[in-house]
N, C-alpha and C positions, 0 to 999 in steps of 0.2 A: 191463745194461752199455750204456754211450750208443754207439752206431754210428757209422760213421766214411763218409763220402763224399769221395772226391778229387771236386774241382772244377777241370777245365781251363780256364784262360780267366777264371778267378775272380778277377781284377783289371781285369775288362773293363768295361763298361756291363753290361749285363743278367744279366752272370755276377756281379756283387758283389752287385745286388739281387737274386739267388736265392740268393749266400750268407746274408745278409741274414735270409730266409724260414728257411733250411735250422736256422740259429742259433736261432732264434725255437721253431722246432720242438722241438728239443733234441741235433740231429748235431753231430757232434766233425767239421771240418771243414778239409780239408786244401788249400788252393789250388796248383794245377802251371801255372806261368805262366811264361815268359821275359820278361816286361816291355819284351817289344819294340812293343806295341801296350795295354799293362795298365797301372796304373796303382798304385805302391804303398801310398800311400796308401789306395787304396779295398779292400785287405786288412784288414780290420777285425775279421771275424769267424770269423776260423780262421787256421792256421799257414799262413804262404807256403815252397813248396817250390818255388826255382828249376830249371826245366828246360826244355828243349825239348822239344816231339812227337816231334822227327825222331833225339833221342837215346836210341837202347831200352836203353843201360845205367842211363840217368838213371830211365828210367820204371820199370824193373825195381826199381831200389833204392828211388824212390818206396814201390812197392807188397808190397817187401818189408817196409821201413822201419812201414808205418802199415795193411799188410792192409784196404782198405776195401771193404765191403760191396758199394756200388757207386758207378760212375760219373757226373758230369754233364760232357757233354761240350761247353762251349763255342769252345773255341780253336780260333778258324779267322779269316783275313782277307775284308774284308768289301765292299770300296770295286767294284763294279761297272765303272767305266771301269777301273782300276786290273789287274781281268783280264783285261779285253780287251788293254790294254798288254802283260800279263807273264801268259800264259795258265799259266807254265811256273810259277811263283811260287804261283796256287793249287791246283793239284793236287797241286805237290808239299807244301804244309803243309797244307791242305784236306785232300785225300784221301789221299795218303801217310801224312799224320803223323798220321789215324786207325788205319789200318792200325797203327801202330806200336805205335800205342793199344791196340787189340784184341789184338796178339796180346803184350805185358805184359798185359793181363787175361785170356787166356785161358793162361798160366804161371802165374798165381798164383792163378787158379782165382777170380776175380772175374767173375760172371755176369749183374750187371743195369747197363746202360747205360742215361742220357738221352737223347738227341741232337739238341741245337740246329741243324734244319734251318728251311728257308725258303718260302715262299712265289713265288719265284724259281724254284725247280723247277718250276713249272707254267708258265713262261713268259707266252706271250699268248694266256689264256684264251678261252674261245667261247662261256662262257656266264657267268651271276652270280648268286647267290654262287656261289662255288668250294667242292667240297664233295671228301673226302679221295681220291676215288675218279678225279676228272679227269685226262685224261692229262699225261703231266708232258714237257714238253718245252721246256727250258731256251732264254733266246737267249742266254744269255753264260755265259763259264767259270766264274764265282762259281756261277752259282744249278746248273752242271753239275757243279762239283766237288762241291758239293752231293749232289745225287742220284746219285751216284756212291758216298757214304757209306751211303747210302741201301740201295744195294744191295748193296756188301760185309757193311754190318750183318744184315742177311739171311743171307750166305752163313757168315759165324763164328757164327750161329745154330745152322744145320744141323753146320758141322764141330767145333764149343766148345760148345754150350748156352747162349751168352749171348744172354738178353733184352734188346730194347731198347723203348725209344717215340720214338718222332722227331715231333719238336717241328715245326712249320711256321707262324712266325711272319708275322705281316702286318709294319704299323709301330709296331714300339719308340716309343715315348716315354716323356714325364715323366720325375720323380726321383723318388723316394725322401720319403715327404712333410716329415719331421722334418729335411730338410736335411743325412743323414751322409754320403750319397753323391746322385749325379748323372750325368748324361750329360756326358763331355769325351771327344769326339776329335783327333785332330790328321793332317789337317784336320778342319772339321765339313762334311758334306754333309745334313746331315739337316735337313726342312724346320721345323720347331721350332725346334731353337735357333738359325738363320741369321736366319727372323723377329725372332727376341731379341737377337740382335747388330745388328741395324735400329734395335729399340728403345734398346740401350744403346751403340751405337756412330756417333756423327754423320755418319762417315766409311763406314759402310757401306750396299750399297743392295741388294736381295734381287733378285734376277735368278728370273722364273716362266719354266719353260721353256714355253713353248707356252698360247696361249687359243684355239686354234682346234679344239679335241678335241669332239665327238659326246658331250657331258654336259648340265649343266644351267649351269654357267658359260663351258664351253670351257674350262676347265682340270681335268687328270686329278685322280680322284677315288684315294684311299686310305684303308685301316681302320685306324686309330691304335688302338694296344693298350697302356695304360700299362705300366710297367714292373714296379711291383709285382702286379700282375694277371697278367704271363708269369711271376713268381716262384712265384706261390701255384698257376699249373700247372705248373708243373716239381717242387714239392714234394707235389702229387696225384698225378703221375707215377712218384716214387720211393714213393709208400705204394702205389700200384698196384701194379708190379711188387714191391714187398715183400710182398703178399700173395697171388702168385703168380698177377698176371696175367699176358695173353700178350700176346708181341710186339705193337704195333701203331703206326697214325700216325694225328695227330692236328693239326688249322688251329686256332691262334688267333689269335684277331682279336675285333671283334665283332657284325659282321653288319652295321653301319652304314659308309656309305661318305662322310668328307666333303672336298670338292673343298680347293685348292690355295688359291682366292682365301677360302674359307671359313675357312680356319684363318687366311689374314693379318687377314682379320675380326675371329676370336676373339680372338686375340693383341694387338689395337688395344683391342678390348673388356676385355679382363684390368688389361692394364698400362695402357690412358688413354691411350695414346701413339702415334703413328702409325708405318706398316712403311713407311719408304721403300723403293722398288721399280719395276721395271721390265720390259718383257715380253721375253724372247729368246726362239731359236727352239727348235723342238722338240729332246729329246734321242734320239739312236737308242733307237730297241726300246721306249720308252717308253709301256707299255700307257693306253689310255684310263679305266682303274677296276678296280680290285683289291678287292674284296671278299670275305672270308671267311662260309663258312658252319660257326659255330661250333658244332652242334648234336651231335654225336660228343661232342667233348670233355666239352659238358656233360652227356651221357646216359651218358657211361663212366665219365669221369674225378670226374663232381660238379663239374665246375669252370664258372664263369660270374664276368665280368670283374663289377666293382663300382666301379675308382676309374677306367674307363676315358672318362668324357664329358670332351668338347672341352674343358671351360672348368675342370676339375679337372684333367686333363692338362696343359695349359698353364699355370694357378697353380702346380704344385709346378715346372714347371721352369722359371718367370720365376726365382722364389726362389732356385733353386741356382743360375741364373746371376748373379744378383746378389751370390750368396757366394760365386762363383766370381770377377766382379769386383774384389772386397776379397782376397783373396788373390793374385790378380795384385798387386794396388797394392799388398800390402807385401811382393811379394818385392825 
């Protein structure tokens, strides 16, 4: 009998390309999305079931409705300034509307969770790589609301029996290589596709925050993680806990750390074209290098990135920008 996983957030960026994976697998796949931040279109590969976190009737009927085995729990807001503005905005869908989550799973007797955390709950590391056991000390509401989840999941362990793995991503990139899905936000903050709106937009010009950082350019270094490579852990995650492992967390990334003006680099190198750009000042809290120590994941889970190097991460998602282009133009 093919098994069934709700996926929250499953019209997101990184939540479509782990439907994606999940499909590929052979799960019957149920998306719980409000499309306040999702994307309908990029429902492709499972039924969309409209609802909110913060509604336990909707969630209840969800899981009444489709009984899934278990959970990936993406749906959460994401934009860093944006918590600092409205601190009150991510706890209450962050971390509230997990709670809301867990305890529909644990009434309908659903006992294995994903959980799309961050690399943000560590804050401003003190040493490099970051390895699963560093202290976690958030500087903004996102990466708190965060580890908040973190530690409720914990606690409907002991009082439900549900399993989790908490996911602790570096930075998301690429698309999808075949072009069905991609990265769109609204806004984009993410330094990938802003580069590519350089490239394809005459009118725009890439603002680096800060060249004055203690690296090897002076601009802050980060671990670019394709997207399909966070898919294919999130579906080593869900065979894990199906074969009844335990609780645990797990950093991906990939061990490599590459700077700000490195990637405007790459993205010159890819596309042939240049990143118009400019230097502004630093952003608060903005650590100097984030680097993940991926060696957990891949000693537990089996899992080790494959489509993650710079100049393959950036080819698939010039491409979908590109096809994201032609769809603007004929709307």
């Amino acid at each position: 009998m093919t098994k069934t996983v709700l996926v929250t957030g499953g019209a997101g960026y990184v939540g479509s390309h782990s439907c994606k994976a999940f499909a590929e697998a052979g799960w019957s796949i149920v998306v719980y999305d409000n499309l306040s931040r999702g994307w309908r279109d990029f429902v492709q590969f499972g039924e969309l079931f409209e609802g909110d976190l913060l509604d336990a009737d909707r969630l209840d009927e969800a899981f009444e409705k489709f009984k899934p085995e278990a959970v990936v729990h993406f749906a959460a807001f994401a934009y860093v300034g944006e918590s600092v503005d409205q601190p009150g905005l991510y706890y209450e869908n962050n971390t509230l509307g997990t709670v809301r989550l867990l305890e529909a799973m644990a009434k309908a007797g659903t006992d294995k969770i994903i959980f799309s955390s961050t690399c943000a709950t560590y804050g401003v590391p003190t040493e490099m790589p970051i390895t699963e056991n560093m202290r976690q000390a958030p500087i903004n509401p996102y990466g708190m609301s965060k580890l908040f989840v973190e530690k409720v999941l914990d606690d409907y362990e002991v009082a439900h029996g549900i399993r989790s793995v908490k996911l602790r991503y570096f930075n998301a990139a690429g698309a999808s290589p075949d072009g069905e899905i991609g990265e769109r936000h609204e806004p984009e903050t993410h330094l990938i596709p802003l580069c590519i709106e350089g490239v394809l937009n005459d009118t725009f010009k890439l603002t680096i925050f800060g060249d004055d950082f203690e690296t090897r350019d002076g601009t802050c270094i980060r671990d670019y993680i394709h997207v399909m490579d966070l898919a294919d852990a999130h579906m080593k995650a869900l065979d894990y806990l199906g074969g009844g492992g335990a609780s645990d967390v797990f950093n991906l990334g990939t061990g490599t750390g590459t700077s700000v003006l490195e990637i405007v680099h790459a993205v010159e190198r890819v596309t042939g074209k240049p990143v118009p750009r400019e230097i502004g000042p630093r952003r608060p809290g903005d650590p100097p290098a984030l680097i993940a120590s991926a060696e957990k994941a891949a000693r537990v889970l089996g899992w080790k990135p494959v489509q993650s190097d710079v100049d393959s991460v950036i080819a698939t998602a010039y491409q979908w920008h590109l096809k994201e282009l032609a769809r603007k133009a004929a709307l």
